[in-house]
Backbone as CSV, one residue per row, in Angstrom:
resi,resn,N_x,N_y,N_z,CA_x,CA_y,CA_z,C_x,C_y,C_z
1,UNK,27.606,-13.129,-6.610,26.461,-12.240,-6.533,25.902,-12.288,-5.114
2,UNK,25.368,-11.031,-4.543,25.448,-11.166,-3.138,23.491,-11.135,-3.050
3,UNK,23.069,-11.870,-2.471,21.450,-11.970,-2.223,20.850,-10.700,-2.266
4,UNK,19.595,-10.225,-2.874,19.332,-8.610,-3.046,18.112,-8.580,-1.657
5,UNK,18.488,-8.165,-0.566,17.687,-8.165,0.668,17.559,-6.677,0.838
6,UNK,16.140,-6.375,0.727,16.314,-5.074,1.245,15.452,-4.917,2.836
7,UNK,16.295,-4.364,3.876,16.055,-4.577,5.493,15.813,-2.794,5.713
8,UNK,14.644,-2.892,6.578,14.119,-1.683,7.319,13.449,-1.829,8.424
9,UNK,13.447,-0.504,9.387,12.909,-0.644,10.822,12.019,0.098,10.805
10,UNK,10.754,0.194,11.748,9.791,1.059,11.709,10.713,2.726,11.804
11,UNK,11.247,2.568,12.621,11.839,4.290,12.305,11.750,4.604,11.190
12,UNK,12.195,3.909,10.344,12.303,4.446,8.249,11.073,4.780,7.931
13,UNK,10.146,4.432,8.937,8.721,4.791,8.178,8.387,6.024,8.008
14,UNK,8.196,7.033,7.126,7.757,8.320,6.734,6.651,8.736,6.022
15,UNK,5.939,10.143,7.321,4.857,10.503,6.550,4.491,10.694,5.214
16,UNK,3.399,10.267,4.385,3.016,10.557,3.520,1.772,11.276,3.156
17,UNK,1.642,12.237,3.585,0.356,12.890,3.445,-0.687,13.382,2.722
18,UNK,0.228,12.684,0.938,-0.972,12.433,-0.079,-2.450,11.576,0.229
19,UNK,-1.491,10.771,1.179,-2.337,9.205,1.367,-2.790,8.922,3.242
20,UNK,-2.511,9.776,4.291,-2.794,10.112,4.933,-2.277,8.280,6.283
21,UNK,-1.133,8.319,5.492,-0.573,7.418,6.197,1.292,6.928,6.896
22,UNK,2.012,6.169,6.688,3.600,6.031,7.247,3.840,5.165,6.225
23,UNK,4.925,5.394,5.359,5.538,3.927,4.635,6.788,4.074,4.091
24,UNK,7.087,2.831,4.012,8.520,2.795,3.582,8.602,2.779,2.142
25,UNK,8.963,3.150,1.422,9.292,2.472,-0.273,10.152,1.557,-0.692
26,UNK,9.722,0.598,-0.956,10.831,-0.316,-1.526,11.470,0.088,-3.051
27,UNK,12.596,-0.294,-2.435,13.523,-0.178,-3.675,13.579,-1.564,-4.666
28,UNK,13.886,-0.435,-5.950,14.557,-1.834,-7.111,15.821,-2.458,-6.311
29,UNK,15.763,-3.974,-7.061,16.883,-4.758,-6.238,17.533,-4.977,-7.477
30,UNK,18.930,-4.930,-7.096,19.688,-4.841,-8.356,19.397,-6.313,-8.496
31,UNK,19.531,-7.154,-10.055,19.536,-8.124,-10.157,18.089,-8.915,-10.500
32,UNK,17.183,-8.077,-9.585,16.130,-8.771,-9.860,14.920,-8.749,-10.657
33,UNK,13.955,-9.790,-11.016,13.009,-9.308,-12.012,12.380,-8.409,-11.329
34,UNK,11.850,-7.734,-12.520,10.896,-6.177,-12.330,9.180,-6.765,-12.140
35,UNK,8.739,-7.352,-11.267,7.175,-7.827,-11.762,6.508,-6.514,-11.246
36,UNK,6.728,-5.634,-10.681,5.603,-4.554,-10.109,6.725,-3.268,-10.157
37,UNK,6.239,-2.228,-10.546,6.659,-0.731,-10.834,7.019,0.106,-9.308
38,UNK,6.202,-0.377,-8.580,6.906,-0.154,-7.358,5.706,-0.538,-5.843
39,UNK,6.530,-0.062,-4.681,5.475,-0.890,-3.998,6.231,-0.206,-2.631
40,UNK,5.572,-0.323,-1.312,5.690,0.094,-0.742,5.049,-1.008,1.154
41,UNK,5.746,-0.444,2.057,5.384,-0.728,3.465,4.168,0.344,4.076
42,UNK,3.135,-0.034,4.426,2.558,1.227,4.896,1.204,1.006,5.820
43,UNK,1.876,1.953,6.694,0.881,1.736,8.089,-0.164,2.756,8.259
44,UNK,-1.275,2.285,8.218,-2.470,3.190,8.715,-2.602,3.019,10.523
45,UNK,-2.208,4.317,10.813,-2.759,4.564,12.197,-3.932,4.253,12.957
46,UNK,-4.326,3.998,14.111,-5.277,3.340,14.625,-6.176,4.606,14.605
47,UNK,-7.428,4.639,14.160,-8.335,5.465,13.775,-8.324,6.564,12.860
48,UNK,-7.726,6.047,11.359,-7.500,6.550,10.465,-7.911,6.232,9.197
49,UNK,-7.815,6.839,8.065,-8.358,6.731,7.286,-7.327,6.851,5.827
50,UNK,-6.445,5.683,5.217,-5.857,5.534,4.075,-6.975,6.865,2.987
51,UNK,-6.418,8.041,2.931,-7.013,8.975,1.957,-7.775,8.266,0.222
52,UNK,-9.182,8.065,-0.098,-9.663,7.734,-1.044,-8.614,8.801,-2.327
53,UNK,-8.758,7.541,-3.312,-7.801,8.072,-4.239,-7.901,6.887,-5.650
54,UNK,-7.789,7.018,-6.794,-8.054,6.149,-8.173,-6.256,6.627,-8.324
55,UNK,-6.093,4.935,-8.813,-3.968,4.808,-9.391,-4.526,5.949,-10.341
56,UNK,-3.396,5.909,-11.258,-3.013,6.469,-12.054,-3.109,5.851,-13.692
57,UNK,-3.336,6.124,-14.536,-3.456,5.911,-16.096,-3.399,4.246,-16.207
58,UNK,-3.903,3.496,-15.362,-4.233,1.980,-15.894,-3.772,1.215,-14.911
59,UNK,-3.218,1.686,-13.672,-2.424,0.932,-12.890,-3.188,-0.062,-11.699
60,UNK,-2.892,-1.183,-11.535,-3.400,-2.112,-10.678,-2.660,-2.075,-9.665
61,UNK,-3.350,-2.845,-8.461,-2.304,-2.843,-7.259,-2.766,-3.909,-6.512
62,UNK,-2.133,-4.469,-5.436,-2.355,-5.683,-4.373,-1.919,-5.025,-3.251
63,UNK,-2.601,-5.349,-1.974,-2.560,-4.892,-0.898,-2.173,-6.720,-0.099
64,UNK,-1.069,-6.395,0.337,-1.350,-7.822,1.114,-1.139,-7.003,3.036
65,UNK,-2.158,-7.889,3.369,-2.406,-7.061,4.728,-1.651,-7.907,6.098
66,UNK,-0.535,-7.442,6.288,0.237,-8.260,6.982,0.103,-8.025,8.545
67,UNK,-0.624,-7.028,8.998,-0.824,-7.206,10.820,-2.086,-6.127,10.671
68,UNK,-2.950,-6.320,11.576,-4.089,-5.514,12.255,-5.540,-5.958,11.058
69,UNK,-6.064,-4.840,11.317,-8.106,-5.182,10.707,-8.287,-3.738,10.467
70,UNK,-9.478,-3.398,9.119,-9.570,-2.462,8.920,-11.036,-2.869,7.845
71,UNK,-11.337,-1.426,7.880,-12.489,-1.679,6.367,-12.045,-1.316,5.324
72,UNK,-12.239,-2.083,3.992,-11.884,-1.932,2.839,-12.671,-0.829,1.819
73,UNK,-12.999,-0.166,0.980,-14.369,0.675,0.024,-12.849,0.711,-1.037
74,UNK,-13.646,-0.185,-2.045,-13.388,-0.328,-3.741,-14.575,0.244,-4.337
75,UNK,-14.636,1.242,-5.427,-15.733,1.814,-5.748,-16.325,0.398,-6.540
76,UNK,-17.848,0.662,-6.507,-18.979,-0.312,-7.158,-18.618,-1.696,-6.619
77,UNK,-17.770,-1.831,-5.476,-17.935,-3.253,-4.341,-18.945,-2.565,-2.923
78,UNK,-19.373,-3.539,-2.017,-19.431,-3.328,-1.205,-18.421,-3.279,-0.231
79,UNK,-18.737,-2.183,0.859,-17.341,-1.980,2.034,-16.955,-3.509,2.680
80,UNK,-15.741,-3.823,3.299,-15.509,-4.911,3.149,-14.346,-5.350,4.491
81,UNK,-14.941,-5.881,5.566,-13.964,-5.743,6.775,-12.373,-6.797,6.058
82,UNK,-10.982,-6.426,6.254,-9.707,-7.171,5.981,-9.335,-7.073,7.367
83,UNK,-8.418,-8.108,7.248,-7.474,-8.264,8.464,-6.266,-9.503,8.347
84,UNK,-5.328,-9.851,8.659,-4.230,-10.429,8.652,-4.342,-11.464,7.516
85,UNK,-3.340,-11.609,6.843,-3.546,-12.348,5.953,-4.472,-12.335,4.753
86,UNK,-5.523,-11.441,4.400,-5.918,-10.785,3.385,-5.232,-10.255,1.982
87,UNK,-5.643,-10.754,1.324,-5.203,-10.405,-0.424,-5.881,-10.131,-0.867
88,UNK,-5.561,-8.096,-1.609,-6.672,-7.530,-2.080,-6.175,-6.861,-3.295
89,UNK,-7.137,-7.305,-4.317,-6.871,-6.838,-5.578,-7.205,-5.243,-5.854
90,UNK,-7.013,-4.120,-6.276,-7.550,-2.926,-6.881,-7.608,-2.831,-8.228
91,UNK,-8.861,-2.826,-8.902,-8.665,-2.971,-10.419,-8.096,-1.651,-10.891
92,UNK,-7.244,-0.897,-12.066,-7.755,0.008,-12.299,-8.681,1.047,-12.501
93,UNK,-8.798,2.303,-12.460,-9.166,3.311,-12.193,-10.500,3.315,-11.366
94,UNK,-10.550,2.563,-10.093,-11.242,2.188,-9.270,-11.072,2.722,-8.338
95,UNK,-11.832,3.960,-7.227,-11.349,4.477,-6.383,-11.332,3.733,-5.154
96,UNK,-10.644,3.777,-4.387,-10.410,2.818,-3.148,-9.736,3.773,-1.796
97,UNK,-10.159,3.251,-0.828,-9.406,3.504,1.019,-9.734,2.422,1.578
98,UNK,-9.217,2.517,3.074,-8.957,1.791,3.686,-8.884,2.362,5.178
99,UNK,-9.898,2.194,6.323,-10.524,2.825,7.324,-9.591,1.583,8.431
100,UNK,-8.891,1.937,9.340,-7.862,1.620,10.142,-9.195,1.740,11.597
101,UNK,-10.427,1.604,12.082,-11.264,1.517,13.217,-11.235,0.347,14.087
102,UNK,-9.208,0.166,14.635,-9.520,-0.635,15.553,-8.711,0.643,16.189
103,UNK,-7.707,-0.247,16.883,-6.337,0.606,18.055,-5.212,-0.159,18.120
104,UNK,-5.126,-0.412,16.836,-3.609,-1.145,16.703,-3.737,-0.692,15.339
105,UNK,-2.193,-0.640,14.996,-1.618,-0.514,14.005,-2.771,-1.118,12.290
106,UNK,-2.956,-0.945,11.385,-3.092,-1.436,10.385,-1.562,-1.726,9.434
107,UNK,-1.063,-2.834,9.110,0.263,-2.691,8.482,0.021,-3.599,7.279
108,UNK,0.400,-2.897,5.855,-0.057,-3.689,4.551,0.976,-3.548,3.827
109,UNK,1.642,-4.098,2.986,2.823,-4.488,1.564,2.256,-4.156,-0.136
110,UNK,2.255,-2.591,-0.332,1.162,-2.953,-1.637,2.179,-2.970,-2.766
111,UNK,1.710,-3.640,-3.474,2.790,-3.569,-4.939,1.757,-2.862,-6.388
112,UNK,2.135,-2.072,-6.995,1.725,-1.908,-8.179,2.254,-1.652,-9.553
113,UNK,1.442,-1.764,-10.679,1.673,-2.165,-11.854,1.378,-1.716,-13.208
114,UNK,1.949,-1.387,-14.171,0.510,-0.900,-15.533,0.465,0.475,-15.093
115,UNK,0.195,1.157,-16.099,-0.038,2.300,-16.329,0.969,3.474,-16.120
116,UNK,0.836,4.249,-15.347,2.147,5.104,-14.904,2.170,4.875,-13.516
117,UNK,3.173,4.927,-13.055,4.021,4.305,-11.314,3.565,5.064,-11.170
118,UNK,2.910,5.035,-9.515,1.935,5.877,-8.577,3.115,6.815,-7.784
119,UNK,2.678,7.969,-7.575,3.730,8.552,-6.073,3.051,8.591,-4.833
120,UNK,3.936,7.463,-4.229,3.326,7.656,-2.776,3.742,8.958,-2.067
121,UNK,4.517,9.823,-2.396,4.932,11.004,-1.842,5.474,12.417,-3.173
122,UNK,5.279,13.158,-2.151,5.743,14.451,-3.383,7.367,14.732,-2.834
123,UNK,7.865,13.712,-1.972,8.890,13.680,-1.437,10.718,12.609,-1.866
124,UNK,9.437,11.952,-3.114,10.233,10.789,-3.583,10.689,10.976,-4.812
């Protein structure tokens, strides 16, 4: 059985303009457990704004925030500065964005779960 690695370069990154950002989609790995419905690479541009938006029919998600700083807005939290190394929960049907107000890259890994699989694109 050969290790299930899945490898990408920023080039692979593609607009998504539901969500007003660049990401990659990760794929199912053959072989492996299913813990999240799907999940994705995705970069918010430096002075941008991840488009406000509620998952879909019950679905949760984790944002793990792997390079840059940004502000967080989870509806009924207060706004909430993240940056490297940050782990962020989205409860269901909770509307949420994510404000990219530095000049570097924002780059995050989100996985989600429950309910019906989200489309990050009308392209996928």
């Amino acid at each position: 059985m050969s290790m299930p690695v899945h490898s990408w370069e920023p080039a692979d990154l593609r607009p998504e303009p539901k969500f007003n950002v660049r990401a990659q989609r990760l794929p199912r790995l053959p072989g492996a457990a299913e813990p999240y419905e799907g999940g994705a690479w995705v970069v918010v541009d430096p002075g941008t704004t991840m488009t406000e938006h509620v998952n879909p029919g019950g679905e949760s998600e984790l944002f793990y925030i792997i390079e840059g700083a940004g502000l967080l807005s989870i509806e009924g939290e207060p706004d909430r500065p993240v940056k490297f190394g940050d782990t962020i929960f989205i409860p269901p049907e909770h509307r949420h964005s994510l404000l990219n107000d530095t000049e570097n890259a924002l780059i995050f890994l989100s996985l989600w779960w429950g309910g019906r699989p989200a489309e990050l694109s009308a392209n996928s």
